[in-house]
C-alpha positions as CSV (number, residue, x, y, z in Angstrom):
1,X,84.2,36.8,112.3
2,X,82.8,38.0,108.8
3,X,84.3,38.7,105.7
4,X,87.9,36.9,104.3
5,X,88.6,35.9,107.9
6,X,85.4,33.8,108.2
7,X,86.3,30.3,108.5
8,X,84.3,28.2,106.0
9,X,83.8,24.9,107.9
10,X,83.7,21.9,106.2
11,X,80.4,19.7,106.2
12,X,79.7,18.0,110.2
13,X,83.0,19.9,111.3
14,X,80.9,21.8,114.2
15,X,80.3,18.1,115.8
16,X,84.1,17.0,114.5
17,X,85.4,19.8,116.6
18,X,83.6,18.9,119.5
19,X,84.5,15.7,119.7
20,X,87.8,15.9,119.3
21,X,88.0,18.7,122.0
22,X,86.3,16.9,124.5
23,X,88.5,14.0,123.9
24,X,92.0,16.1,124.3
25,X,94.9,15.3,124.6
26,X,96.0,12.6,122.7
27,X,97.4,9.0,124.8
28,X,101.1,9.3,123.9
29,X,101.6,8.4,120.3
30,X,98.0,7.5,119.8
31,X,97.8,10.9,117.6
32,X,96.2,8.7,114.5
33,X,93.9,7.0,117.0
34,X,92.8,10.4,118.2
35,X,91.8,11.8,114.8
36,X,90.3,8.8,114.1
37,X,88.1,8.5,117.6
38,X,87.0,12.2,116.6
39,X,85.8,11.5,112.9
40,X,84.1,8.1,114.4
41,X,82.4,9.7,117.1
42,X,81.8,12.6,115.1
43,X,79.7,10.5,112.9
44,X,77.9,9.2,116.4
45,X,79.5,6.1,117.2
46,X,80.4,4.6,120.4
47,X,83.9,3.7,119.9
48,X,85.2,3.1,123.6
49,X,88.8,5.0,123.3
50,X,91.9,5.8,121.2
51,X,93.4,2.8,122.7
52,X,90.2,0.7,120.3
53,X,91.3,2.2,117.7
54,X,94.8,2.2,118.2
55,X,94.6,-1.6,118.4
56,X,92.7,-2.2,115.9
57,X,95.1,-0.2,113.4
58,X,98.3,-2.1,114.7
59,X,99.5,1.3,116.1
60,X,103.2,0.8,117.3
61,X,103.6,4.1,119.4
62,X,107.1,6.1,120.0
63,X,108.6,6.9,123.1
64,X,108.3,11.3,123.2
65,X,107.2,13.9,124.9
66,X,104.0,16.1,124.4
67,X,104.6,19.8,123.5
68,X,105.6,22.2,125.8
69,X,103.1,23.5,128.7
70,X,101.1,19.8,127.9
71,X,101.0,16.7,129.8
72,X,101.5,13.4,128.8
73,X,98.5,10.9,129.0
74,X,99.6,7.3,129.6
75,X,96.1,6.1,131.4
76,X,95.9,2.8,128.8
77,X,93.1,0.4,128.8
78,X,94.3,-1.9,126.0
79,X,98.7,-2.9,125.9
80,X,99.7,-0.2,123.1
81,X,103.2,-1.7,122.2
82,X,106.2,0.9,122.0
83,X,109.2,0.7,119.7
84,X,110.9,3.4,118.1
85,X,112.3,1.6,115.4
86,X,108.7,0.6,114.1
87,X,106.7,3.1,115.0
88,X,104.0,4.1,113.5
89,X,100.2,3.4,112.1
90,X,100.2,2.9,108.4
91,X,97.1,5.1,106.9
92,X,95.8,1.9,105.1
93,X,95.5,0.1,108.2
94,X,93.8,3.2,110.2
95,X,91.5,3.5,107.3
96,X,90.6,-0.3,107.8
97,X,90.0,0.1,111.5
98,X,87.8,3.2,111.1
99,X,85.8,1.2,108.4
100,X,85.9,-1.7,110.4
101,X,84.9,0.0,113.9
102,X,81.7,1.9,112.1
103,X,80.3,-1.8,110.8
104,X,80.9,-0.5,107.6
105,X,78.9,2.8,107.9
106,X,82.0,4.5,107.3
107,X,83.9,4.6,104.3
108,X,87.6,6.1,103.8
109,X,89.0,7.2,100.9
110,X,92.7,8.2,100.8
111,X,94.6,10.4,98.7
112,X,98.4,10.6,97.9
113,X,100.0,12.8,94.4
114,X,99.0,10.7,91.6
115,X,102.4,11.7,90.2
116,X,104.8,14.4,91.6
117,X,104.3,16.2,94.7
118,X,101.6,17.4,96.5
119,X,101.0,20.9,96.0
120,X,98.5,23.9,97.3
121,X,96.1,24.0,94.1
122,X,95.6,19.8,94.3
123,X,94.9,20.2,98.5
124,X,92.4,23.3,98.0
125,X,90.6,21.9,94.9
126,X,90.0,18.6,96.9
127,X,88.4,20.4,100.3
128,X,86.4,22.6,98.4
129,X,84.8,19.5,96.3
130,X,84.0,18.0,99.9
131,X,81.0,20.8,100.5
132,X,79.3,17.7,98.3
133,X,78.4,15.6,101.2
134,X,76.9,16.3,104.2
135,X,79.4,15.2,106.5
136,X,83.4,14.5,106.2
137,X,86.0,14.2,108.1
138,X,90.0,14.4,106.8
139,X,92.9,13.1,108.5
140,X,96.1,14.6,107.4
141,X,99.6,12.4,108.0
142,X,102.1,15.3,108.1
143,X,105.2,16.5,108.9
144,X,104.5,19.0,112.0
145,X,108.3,20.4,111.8
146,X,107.1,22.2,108.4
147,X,103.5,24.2,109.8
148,X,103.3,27.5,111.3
149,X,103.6,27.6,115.1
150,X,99.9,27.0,116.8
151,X,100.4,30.3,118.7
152,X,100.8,32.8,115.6
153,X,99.2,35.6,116.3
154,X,95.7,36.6,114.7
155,X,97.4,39.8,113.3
156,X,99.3,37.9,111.5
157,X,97.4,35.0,109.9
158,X,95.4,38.1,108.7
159,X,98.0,39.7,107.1
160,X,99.0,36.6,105.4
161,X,95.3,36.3,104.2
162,X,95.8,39.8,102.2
163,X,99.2,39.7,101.1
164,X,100.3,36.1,100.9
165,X,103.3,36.6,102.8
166,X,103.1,33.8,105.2
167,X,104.3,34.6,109.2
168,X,107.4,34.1,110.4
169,X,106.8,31.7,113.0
170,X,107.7,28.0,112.7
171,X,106.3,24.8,115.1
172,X,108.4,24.7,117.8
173,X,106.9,20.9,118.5
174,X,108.3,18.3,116.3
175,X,107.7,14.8,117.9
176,X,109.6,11.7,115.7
177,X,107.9,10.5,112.8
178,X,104.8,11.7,111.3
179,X,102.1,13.7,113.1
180,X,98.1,12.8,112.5
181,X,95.4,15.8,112.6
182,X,92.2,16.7,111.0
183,X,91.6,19.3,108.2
184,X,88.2,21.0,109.4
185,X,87.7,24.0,107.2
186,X,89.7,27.3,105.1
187,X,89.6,30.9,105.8
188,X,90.0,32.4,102.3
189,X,91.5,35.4,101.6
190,X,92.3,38.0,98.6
191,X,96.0,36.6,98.2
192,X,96.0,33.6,100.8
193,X,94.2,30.7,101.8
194,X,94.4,29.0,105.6
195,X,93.4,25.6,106.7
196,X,92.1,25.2,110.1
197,X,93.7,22.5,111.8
198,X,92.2,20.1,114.3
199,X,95.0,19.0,116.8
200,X,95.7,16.4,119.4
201,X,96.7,18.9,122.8
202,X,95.1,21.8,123.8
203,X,98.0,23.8,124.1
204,X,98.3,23.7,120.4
205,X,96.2,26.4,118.9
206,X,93.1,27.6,121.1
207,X,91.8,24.5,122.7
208,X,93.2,22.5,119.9
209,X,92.3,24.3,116.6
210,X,94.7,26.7,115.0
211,X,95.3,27.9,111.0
212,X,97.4,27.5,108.6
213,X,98.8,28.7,105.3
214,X,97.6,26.4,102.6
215,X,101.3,26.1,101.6
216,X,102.7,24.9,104.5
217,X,100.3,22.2,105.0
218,X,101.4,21.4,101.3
219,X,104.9,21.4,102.5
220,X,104.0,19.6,105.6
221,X,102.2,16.7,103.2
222,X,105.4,16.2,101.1
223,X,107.2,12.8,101.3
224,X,104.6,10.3,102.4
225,X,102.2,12.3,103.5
226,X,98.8,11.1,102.8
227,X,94.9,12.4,103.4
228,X,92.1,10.1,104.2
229,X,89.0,11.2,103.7
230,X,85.8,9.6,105.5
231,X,82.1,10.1,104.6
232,X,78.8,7.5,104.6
233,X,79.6,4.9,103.0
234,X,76.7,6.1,100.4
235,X,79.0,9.5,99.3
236,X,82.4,7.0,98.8
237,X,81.8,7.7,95.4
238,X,81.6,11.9,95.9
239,X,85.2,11.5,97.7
240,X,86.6,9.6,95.5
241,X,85.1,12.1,92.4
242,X,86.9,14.6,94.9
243,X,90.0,12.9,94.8
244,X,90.8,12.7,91.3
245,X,89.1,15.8,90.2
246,X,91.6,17.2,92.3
247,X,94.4,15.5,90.1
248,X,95.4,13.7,93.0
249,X,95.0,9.3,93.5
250,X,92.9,7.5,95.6
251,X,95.3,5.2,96.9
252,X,98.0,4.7,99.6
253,X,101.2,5.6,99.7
254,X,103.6,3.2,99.2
C-alpha cells in the first residue's frame, strides 16, 4: 500500500508482529501473557510460554469462550488458577513480570489520563513520539465491546480515512473483563487516523492484525484502561518524555 493507506509501523513492530503471530492464539484468558510473550520475544528473549508469564504476573484467568470460528487453547504447562470473581492481571504486576523476565533489559512505562479521560489527540501524540527509539512495544488494556469489528471491510476503513466517518460495524466478541492487545503502528489519513491492532486469535483481523479508528480505541481505553509501553531499559527515559509530552501520566491506574 502507498499513500494515506500506508501503515506507518512503529519501531521493531515487523519482529513484534511475527512473534505474536507465530505464537496465536492466546491460552484461554492468558490474553495479557500473550502480548506480553510477543513484546519479550520480540525483543529476543527466550521466555518459555504465556503460561511464564502469566505466573509470574499473578494472572487469575476467566472462564469464556474464544470468538467465533476460534478454538480454545487449554494445553497448560504451569496451574493458571480460574476465578471469575477475581480475574484478571493488574498492568503493574504484568509490567513487573515483563521487567523481571528480561533480567532487567526491559523497561515498561505505563500510561493512564493524568486527569480526565483519555482522548484521541493524548493516544496519537504519544505513538508518534515513540518513532524516538529503536524498538517499542505497547500493550493496550481495553474494552474490546467498544472497537470496530476485526472483519471491517478495507473499503471502509478507507473511507473512514478520508472522511472521518467511522464504519458501522461493531466487535461482535466481547469476552468479560478487560481485553489485552498490542498497538503496532497508524494509517493516517486526510480526516482520520487508524491504529493497527495486534490480537490474540487469528480469526480476529487477518491472521491477527486488524485497524482501527483512533477514536474507538480512545473509547475502548476509557474507565481503567491503561497503556504500557516497553523499550531498553536505556530509552526509559524517551517513553516516559513520551508519556507526559502527551499530557498523559506515567503511572498505574488505580
Amino acid at each position: 500500500m502507498s499513500g494515506l493507506s500506508a501503515v506507518q509501523w512503529l519501531p521493531g513492530a515487523a519482529r513484534l508482529v511475527a512473534e505474536a503471530r507465530a505464537e496465536l492464539p492466546q491460552k484461554d484468558g492468558l490474553a495479557a501473557a500473550f502480548t506480553a510473550l510477543a513484546a519479550l520475544r520480540a525483543a529476543g528473549l527466550a521466555v518459555p510460554d504465556q503460561d511464564e508469564v502469566a505466573a509470574a504476573a499473578g494472572t487469575v484467568r476467566a472462564p469464556g469462550g474464544p470468538p467465533a470460528g476460534a478454538k480454545g487453547r487449554d494445553d497448560f504447562r504451569l496451574p493458571i488458577p480460574c476465578d471469575a470473581a477475581a480475574a484478571g492481571t493488574e498492568p503493574a504486576a504484568l509490567a513487573a513480570a515483563v521487567e523481571t523476565l528480561s533480567g532487567k533489559r526491559l523497561r515498561v512505562v505505563p500510561a493512564v489520563p493524568a486527569s480526565g479521560e483519555w482522548s484521541a489527540a493524548a493516544v496519537f501524540e504519544l505513538l508518534a513520539a515513540l518513532w524516538d527509539v529503536p524498538r517499542v512495544a505497547v500493550i493496550a488494556r481495553l474494552d474490546p465491546a467498544e472497537l470496530g469489528s476485526p472483519d471491517t471491510p478495507e473499503r471502509a476503513l478507507l473511507d473512514y480515512l478520508h472522511t472521518g466517518v467511522p464504519p458501522l460495524w461493531t466487535n461482535r466478541w466481547r469476552p468479560p473483563g478487560y481485553h489485552h492487545v498490542l498497538l503496532a503502528g497508524v494509517r493516517i489519513g486526510a480526516e482520520g487516523t487508524l491504529v493497527s491492532v495486534v490480537d490474540t486469535y487469528a480469526v480476529l483481523g487477518d491472521n491477527g492484525v486488524h485497524d482501527q479508528p483512533l477514536e474507538w480505541v480512545t473509547a475502548a481505553l476509557a474507565g481503567s484502561g491503561a497503556l504500557l509501553l516497553i523499550a531498553d531499559v536505556a530509552h526509559a527515559g524517551v517513553l516516559t518524555a513520551a508519556v507526559t509530552g502527551a499530557g498523559l501520566a506515567a503511572r498505574f491506574p488505580g
